[in-house]
C-alpha positions in Angstrom: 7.7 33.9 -7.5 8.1 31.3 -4.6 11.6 31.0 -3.1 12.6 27.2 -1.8 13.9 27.3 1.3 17.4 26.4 1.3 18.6 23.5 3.7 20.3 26.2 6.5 17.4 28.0 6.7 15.1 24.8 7.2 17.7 23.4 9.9 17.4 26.3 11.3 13.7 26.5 11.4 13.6 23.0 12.9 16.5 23.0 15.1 13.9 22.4 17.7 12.8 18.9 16.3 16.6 18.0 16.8 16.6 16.2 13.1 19.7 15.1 11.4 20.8 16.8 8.3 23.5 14.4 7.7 20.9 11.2 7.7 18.4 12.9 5.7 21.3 13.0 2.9 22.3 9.7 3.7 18.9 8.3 3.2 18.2 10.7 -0.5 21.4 9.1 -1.8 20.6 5.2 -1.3 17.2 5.4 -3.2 17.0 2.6 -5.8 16.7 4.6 -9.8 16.4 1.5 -12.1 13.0 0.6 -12.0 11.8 -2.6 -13.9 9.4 -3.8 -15.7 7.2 -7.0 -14.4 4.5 -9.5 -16.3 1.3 -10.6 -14.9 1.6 -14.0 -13.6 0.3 -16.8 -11.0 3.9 -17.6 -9.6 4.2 -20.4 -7.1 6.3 -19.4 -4.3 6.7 -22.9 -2.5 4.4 -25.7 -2.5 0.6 -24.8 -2.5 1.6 -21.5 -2.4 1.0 -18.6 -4.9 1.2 -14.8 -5.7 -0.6 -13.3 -8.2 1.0 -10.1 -9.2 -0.5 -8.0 -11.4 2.2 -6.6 -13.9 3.8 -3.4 -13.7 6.6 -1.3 -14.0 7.2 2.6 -16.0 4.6 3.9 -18.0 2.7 0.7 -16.9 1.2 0.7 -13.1 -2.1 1.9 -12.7 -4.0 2.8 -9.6 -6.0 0.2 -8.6 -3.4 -2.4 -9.8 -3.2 -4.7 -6.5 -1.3 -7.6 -5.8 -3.3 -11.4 -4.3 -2.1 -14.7 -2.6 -3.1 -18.1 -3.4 -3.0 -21.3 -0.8 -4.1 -24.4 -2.5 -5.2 -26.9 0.6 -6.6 -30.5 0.2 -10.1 -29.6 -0.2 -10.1 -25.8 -0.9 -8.4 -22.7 -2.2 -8.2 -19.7 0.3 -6.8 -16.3 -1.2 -5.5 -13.4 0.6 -7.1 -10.4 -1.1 -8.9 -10.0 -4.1 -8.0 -7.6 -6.2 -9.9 -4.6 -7.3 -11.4 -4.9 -10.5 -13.5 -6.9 -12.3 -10.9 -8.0 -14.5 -8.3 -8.3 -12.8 -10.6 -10.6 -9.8 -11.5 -13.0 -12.7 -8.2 -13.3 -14.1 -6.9 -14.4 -10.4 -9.7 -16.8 -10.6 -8.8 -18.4 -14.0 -5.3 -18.5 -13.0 -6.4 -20.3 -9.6 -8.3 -22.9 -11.6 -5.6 -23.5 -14.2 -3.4 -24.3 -10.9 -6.1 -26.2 -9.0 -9.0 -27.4 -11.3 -10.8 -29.8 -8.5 -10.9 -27.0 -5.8 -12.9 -24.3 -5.0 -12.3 -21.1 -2.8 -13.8 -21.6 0.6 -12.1 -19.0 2.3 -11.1 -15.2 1.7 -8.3 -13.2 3.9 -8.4 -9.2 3.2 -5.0 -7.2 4.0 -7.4 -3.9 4.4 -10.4 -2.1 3.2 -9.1 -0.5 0.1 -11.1 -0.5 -2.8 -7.3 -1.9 -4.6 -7.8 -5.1 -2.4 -11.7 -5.2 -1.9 -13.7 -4.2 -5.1 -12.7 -8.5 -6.0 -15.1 -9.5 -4.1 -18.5 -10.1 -5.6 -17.2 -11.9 -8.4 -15.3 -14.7 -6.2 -17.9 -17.5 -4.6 -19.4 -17.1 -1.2 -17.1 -18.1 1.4 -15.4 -16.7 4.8 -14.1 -13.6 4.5 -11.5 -12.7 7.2 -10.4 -8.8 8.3 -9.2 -6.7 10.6 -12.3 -5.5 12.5 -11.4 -2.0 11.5 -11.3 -3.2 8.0 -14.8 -4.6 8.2 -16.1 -1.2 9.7 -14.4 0.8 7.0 -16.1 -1.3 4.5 -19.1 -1.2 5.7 -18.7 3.3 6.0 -18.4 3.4 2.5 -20.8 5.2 0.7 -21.9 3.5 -2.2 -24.8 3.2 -3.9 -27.4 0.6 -4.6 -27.1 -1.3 -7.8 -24.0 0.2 -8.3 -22.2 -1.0 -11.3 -18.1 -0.9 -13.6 -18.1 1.7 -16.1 -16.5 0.0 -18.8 -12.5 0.4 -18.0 -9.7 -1.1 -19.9 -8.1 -3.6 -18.2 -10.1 -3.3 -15.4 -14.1 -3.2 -16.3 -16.0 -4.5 -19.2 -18.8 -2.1 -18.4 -21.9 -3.1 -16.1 -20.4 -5.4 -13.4 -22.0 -5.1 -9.8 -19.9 -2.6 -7.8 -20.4 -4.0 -4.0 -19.3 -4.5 -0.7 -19.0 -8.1 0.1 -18.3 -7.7 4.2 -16.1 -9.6 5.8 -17.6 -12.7 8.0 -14.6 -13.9 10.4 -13.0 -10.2 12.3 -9.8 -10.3 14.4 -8.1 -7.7 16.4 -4.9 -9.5 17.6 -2.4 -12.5 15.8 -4.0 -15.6 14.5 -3.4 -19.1 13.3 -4.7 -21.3 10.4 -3.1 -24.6 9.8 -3.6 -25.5 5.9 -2.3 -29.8 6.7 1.2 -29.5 7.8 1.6 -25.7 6.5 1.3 -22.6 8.6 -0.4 -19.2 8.4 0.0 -16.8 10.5 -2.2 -13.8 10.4 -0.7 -10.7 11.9 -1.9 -7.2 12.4 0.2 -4.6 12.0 -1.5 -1.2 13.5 -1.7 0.9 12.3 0.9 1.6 9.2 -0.6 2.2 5.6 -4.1 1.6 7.5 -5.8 1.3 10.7 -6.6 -2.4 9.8 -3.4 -3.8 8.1 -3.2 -7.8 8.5 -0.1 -9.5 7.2 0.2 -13.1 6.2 3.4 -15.1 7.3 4.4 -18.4 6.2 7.2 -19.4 8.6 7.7 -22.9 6.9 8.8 -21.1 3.9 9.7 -17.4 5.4 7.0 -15.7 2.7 5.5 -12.8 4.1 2.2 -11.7 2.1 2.7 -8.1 3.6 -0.3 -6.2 1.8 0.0 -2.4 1.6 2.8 -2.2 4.0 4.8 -2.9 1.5 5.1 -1.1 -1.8 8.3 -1.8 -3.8 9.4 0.4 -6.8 6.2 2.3 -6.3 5.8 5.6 -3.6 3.6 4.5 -0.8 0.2 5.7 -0.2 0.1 7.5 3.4 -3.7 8.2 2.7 -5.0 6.5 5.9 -1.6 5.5 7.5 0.7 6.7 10.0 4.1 7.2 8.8 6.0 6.6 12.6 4.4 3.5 12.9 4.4 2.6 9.4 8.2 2.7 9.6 8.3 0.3 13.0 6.3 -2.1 11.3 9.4 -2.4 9.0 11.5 -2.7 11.8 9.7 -5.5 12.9 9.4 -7.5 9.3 13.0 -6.5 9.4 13.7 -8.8 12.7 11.2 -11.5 11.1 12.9 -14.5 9.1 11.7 -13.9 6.0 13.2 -14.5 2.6 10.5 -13.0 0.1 8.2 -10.2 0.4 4.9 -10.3 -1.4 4.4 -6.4 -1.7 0.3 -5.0 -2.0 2.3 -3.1 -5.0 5.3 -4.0 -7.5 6.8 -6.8 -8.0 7.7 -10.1 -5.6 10.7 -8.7 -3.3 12.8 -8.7 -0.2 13.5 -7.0 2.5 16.3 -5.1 0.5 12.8 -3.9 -1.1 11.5 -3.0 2.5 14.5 -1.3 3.0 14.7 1.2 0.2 10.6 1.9 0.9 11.2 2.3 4.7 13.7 5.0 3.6 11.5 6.9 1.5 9.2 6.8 4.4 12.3 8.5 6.5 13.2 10.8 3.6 9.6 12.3 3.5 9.4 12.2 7.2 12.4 14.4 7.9 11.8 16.7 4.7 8.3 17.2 5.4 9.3 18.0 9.6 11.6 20.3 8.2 8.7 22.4 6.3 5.8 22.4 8.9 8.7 23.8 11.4 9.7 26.7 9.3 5.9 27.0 8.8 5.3 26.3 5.3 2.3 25.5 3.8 1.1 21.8 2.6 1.0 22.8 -0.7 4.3 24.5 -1.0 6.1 22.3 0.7 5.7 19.4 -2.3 6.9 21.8 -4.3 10.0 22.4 -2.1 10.7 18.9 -1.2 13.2 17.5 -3.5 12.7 14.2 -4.7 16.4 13.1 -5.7 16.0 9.3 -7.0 13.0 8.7 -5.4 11.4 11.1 -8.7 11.6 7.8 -10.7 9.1 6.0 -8.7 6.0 4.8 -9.7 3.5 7.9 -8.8 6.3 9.4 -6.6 5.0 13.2 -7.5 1.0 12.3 -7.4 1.2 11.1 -4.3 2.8 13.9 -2.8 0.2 16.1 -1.6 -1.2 12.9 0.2 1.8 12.0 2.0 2.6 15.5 3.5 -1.0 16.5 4.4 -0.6 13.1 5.8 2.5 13.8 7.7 1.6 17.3 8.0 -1.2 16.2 10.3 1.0 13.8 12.5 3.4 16.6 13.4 0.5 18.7 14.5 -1.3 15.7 16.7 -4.5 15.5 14.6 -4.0 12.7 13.0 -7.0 10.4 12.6 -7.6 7.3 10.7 -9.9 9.1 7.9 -8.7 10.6 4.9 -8.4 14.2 5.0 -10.1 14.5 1.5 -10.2 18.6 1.6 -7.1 18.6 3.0 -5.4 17.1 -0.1 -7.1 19.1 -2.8 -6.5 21.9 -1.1 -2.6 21.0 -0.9 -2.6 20.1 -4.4 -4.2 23.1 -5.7 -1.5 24.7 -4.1 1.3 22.3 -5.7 0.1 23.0 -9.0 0.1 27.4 -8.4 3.7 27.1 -7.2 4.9 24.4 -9.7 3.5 26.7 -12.2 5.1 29.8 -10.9 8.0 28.1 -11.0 7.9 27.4 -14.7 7.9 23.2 -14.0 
């Protein structure tokens, strides 16, 4: 049977990495526990501007289940992101023409090249679609096959749709401006942090930030392509932005009180997950070490936990890339599961 390490003998082991005990507490015992529950629903945010937020909460969110922004201008619609199903793309569309009959999309921003934010797409109307480059290269790396198609899904497939990449037409590297009339957009990539091609969408007329997937609220963030140092600095810097609502990639319209308690899990992980690659555990073992606390209750807190230390695992040794370490996971989570079931859990 598998020992845990107990928390002298990990400081210990990672004396060297000079990491506070005392904070990593500190950070365990301010995690949010009372998750809700949220609907479905086109919510206007200020004039012209929508999120549509897919609904969620326990027992409820689903991988794949991705937040979208609507802009209503004078003569066109522009969305940031488009979901990732075929469902869930044409029931942002219906909801867009309920709010705006006369108009049609024109334009398309994408946050990053996940399949959660991408797989939209085909089923909106050909228009301008606007990336990170690094999202548009990522797209186009993906292997999928021709005349691929949905198997059917509930709530997410009927069965048959076209399963495509749609690549982005308009690519930007550094901070740009749209004017929609009198309203602002700024676009604003933040590199890397849950990707290598995260763009943000700030409104400073209204202080609504459209962060995308650097911001997941009552739902454990995925660290699958990410870099969890910089990932927390690009909550620092929202942080020092003047911003009043948060529209996550994931969970429900926030704040940054939300950012807050997501940065922390980032911090929890970081310094749990230092202190197990210094005393020289394993991947695997150390998910089943690491104790969650209150973070347990989030949405896919557990599954994600190979991920997120292989993840971090691979930042503390310096070979961090921006590709998924597929092999590396499985190979973690294999693990997870042996100890867990050692364990008796």
């Amino acid at each position: 049977m598998t020992k845990s390490m107990n928390r002298r003998d990990l400081m210990k082991a990672g004396a060297s990495a000079g990491l506070a005990f005392a904070s990593v507490v500190r950070l365990q015992a301010q995690a949010p526990d009372n998750i809700p529950t949220w609907k479905r629903e086109l919510r206007q945010l200020a004039p012209n501007v929508y999120a549509y937020i897919l609904g969620g909460g326990p027992g409820q969110l689903a991988q794949g289940v991705s937040n979208a922004g609507l802009i209503v201008a004078e003569d066109h619609l522009l969305a940031l992101d488009s979901t990732g199903a075929p469902l869930h793309a044409k029931g942002f569309l219906a909801a867009a023409r309920q709010a705006a009959p006369d108009k049609q999309f024109r334009r398309l921003i994408l946050t990053h090249h996940h399949g959660d934010h991408i797989w939209g797409l085909p089923f909106f109307p050909k228009m301008e679609v606007i990336s990170h480059e690094y999202c548009r290269q990522a797209m186009l790396a993906m292997d999928l096959a021709p005349g691929s198609v949905w198997e059917k899904r509930e709530g997410f497939a009927e069965g048959g749709e076209p399963r495509k990449i749609v690549p982005p037409t308009t690519t930007i590297t550094q901070r740009a401006t749209y004017y929609i009339g009198d309203m602002r957009l700024d676009v604003i990539p933040m590199v890397p942090a849950h990707t290598f091609g995260d763009l943000m969408i700030y409104l400073p007329q209204y202080k609504i930030l459209f962060a995308g997937d650097v911001g997941f609220f009552w739902a454990a963030p995925f660290l699958n392509n990410g870099v969890a140092t910089k990932w927390i600095e690009a909550c620092d810097k929202i942080l020092d932005m003047d911003v009043d609502v948060i529209v996550p990639g994931h969970g429900p319209i926030g704040t940054k009180k939300d950012l807050v308690a997501m940065r922390e899990y980032l911090r929890y992980m970081k310094g749990e997950a230092r202190l197990r690659y210094n005393a020289g555990m394993s991947a695997g073992r150390a998910c089943a070490d690491i104790k969650l606390g209150k973070y347990a209750s989030w949405i896919g807190a557990d599954d994600r936990m190979p991920m997120n230390v292989v993840r971090l695992y691979a930042e503390f040794a310096g070979t961090l890339t921006p590709d998924f370490d597929a092999a590396g996971v499985a190979r973690a989570a294999e693990e997870y599961a042996a100890v867990r079931k050692s364990l008796g859990r």
